[in-house]
C-alpha positions as a printed Julia matrix, in Angstrom:
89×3 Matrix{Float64}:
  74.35  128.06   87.15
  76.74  125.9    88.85
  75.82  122.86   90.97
  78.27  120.58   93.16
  77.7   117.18   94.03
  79.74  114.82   96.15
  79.2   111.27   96.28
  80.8   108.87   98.61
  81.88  105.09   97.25
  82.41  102.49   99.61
  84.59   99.96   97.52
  87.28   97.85   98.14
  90.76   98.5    95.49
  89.6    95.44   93.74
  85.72   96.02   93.48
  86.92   99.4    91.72
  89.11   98.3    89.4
  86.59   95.5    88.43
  83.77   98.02   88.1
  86.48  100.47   85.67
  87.54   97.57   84.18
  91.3    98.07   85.04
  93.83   95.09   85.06
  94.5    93.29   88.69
  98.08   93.96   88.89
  98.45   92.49   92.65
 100.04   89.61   91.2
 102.86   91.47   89.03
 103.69   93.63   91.77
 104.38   90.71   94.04
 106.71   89.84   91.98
 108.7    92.63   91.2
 108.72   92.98   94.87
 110.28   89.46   95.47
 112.97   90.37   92.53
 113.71   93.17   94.2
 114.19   91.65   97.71
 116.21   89.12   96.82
 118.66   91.42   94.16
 119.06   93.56   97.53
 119.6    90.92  100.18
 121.88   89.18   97.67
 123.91   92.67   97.24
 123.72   93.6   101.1
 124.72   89.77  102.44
 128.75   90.49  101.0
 128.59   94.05  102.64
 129.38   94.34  106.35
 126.75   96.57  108.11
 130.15   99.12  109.6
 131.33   99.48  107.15
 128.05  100.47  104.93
 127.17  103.14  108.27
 130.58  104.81  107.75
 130.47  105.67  104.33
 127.75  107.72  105.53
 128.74  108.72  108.57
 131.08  112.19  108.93
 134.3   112.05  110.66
 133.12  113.23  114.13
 130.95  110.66  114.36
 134.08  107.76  114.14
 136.18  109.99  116.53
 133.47  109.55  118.92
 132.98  105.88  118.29
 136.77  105.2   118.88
 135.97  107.38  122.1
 133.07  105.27  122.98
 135.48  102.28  122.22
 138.33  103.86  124.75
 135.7   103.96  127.45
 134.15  100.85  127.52
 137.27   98.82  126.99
 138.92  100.76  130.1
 135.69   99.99  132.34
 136.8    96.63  133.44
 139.81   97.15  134.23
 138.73  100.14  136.74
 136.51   97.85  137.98
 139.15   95.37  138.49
 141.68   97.82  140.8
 140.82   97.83  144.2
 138.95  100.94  145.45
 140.52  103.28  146.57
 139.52  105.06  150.6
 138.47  108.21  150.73
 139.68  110.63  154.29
 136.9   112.22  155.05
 137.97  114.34  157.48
């Protein structure tokens, strides 16, 4: 004979781990969290953001930023030549 039960616990983390009797760790994590933080903001704040991306980034993806580049530096000075009339006739 087999019988199931289900039973449903509304607890909060904390009420179960008091009613197990399991260790409140909040405070250790917090922490290690903090450590870790700072060891990675201290690592990342000699690294400049580029140059991070393009270790990761495949070649295409630079020849298309120097494209990119190309483009936007030539914009002003099209903008700066007079315009041109078209003959519509």
């Amino acid at each position: 004979m087999k019988i199931k039960m289900e039973i449903e616990v509304e607890a909060t983390p904390k009420e179960v781990r008091d009613t197990m009797g399991l260790p409140d760790v909040q405070a250790v994590q917090e922490r290690i969290i903090a450590k870790f933080e700072k060891r990675a903001t201290d690592i990342l704040s000699d690294y400049d953001p580029t140059k991070i991306l393009s270790i990761f980034l495949p070649e295409g993806f630079r020849l298309t930023e120097s494209m990119q580049k190309m483009v936007m530096d030539s914009i002003p000075k099209i903008l700066k030549s007079p315009a041109k009339k078209v003959d519509k006739s």
